[in-house]
N, C-alpha and C positions, 0 to 999 in steps of 0.2 A: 504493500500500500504506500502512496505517494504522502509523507506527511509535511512535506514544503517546497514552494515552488519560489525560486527567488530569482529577479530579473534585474539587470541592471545597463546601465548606459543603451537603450536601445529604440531610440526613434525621439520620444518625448518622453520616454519613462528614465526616471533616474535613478531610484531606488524603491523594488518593489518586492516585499515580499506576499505569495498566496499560501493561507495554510487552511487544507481544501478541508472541509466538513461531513459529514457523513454523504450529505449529496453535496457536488458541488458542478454546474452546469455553466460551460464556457461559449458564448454564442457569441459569432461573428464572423467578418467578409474577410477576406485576404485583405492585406493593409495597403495602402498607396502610400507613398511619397509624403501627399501632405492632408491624409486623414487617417483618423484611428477612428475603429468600431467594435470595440470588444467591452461585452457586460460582464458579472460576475454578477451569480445568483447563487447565496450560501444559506440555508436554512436549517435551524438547530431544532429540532420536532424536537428532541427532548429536554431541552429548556423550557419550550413551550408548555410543555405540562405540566411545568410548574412557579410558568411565570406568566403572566400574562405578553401578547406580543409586543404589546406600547412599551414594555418595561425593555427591551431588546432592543428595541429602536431608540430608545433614552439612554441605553448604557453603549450603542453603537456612537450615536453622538457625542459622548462623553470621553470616551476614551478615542475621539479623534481618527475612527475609522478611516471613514471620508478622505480624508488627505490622500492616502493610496486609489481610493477609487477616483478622485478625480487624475491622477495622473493617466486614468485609461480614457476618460470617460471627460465629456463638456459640461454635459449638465449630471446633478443626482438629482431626481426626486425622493422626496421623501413623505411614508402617505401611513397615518394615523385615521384612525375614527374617533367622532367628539362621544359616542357610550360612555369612555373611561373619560373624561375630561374632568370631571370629579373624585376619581379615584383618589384617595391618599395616593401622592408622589408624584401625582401627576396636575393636580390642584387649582383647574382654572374651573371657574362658578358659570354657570348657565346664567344667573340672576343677579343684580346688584337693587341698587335701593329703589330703583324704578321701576323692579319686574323685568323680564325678562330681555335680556342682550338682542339686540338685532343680530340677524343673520352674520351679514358681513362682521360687525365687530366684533363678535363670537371666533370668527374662523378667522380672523386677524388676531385673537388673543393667545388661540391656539398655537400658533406659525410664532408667535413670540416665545411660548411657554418653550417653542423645539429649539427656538434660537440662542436662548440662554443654556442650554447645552452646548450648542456650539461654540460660544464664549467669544467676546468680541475681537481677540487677536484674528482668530479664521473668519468669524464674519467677515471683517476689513477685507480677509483676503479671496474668498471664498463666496462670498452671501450672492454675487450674480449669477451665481452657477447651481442655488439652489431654487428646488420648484418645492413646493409645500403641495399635497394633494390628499387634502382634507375631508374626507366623507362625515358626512353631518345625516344621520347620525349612526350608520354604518353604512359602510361602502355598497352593500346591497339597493339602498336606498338610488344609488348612480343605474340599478339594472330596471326598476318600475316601470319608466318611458319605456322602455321595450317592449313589456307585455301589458298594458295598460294605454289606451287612448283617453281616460278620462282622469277627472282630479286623482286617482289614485295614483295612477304616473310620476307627481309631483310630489308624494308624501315625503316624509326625514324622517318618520315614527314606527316602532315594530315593522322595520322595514324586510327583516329575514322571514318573519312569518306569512307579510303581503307575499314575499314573492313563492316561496313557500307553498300558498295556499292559490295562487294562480292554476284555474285548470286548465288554460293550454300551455302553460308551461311543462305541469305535469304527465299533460296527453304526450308533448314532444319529447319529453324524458322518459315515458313508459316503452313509447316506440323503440328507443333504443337499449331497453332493461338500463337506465340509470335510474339512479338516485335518488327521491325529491331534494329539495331546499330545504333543508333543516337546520334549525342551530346547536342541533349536540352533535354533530356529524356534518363537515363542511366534503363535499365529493369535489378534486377538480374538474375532473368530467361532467359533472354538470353544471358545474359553472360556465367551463367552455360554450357549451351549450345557451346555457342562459343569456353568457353576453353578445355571443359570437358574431348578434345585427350590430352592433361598434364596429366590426371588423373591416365594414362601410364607410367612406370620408363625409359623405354625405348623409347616412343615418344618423351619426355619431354630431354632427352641426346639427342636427333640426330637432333631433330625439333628446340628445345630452344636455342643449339648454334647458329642458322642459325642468330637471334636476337641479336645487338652487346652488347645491356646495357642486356639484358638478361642473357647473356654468361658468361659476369661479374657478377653476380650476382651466377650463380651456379657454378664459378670454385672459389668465395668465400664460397661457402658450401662445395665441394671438399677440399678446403683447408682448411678445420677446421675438417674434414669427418665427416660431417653431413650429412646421409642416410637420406633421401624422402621417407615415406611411400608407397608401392604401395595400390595404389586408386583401380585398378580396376585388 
């Protein structure tokens, strides 16, 4: 088993080391001259069982991950749901003395709460190269416009159970003996499934705004013009 992969002096990379994870998935194009296109996708399942994922994503910022991923990579996003936003440790309030946060200010509070992780030396250096992609109030809530033309499309509430409890979601997941959408059991197969109409440049503009933290999220990619592959 490979337990480190260290790279050095080699295009833009200056000092890099990888120390690969139980999975660890390396996608990308042959390199050109003057682009780089390689992700790293490293996921610790058994952390998770005993941590929550925000907590992982907090201790990746902390201990300064990032710095190596940006040597491969232009932008990182980085994507939380506001669920835990209240959790001990993670600590930002839905409410102050007026009742309830507006949308935006809420998912502006959040994106702070990650950036004080980050610590202001890397911001200064770093903060243009981060995307924040905040599901409010679980990332499910971005798949509604999919399977929903009416106000439920547009929910942020028990968003896993709406989609969940979608029967043509289910008719299209039964078709193919997957899964439902459940929250004690997350299947990627059917997720794939779930989102796979984003896979469209054009769903994904007309569908994705319907979604308010979503919206936010791609008039931040607009605003930097960051083109989305088309998928299909």
């Amino acid at each position: 088993m490979i337990s480190e992969i260290q790279i050095q002096n080699f295009k833009s990379i200056q000092d890099l080391t990888l120390r690969p994870g139980r999975v660890t998935v390396l996608i990308g194009e042959n390199l050109k001259d003057d682009e780089q296109r390689l992700y790293t996708v490293q996921r610790d399942s058994e952390a998770e069982k005993h941590y929550g994922g925000w907590t992982l994503v907090l201790q990746y910022l902390r201990e300064k991950k990032f710095r190596q991923a940006f040597q491969l990579n232009r932008y990182l996003i980085v994507q939380v749901d506001t669920d835990v936003a209240e959790h001990a440790g993670f600590d930002v309030p839905r409410q102050n003395q007026n009742g309830a946060i507006p949308l935006g200010d809420f998912i502006r509070n959040v994106a702070e709460r990650l950036r004080t992780e980050i610590g202001e030396p890397d911001w200064a250096a770093y903060g243009d190269r981060f995307i924040f992609a905040i599901g409010v109030e679980q990332l499910e809530c971005w798949l509604l416009p999919l399977w929903f033309s009416d106000a439920r499309g547009e929910q942020t509430v028990n968003c896993t159970n709406r989609l969940g409890g979608c029967a043509q979601l289910r008719d299209t997941l039964d078709r193919k003996n997957y899964q439902w959408i459940r929250r004690e059991r997350k299947e990627p197969s059917s997720y794939h499934i779930a989102s796979q109409g984003y896979r469209k440049r054009a769903v994904l503009d007309s569908q994705g705004l319907r979604n308010p933290s979503l919206a936010v999220f791609l008039e931040e990619l607009n605003r930097r013009a960051i083109m989305l592959p088309q998928l299909e």
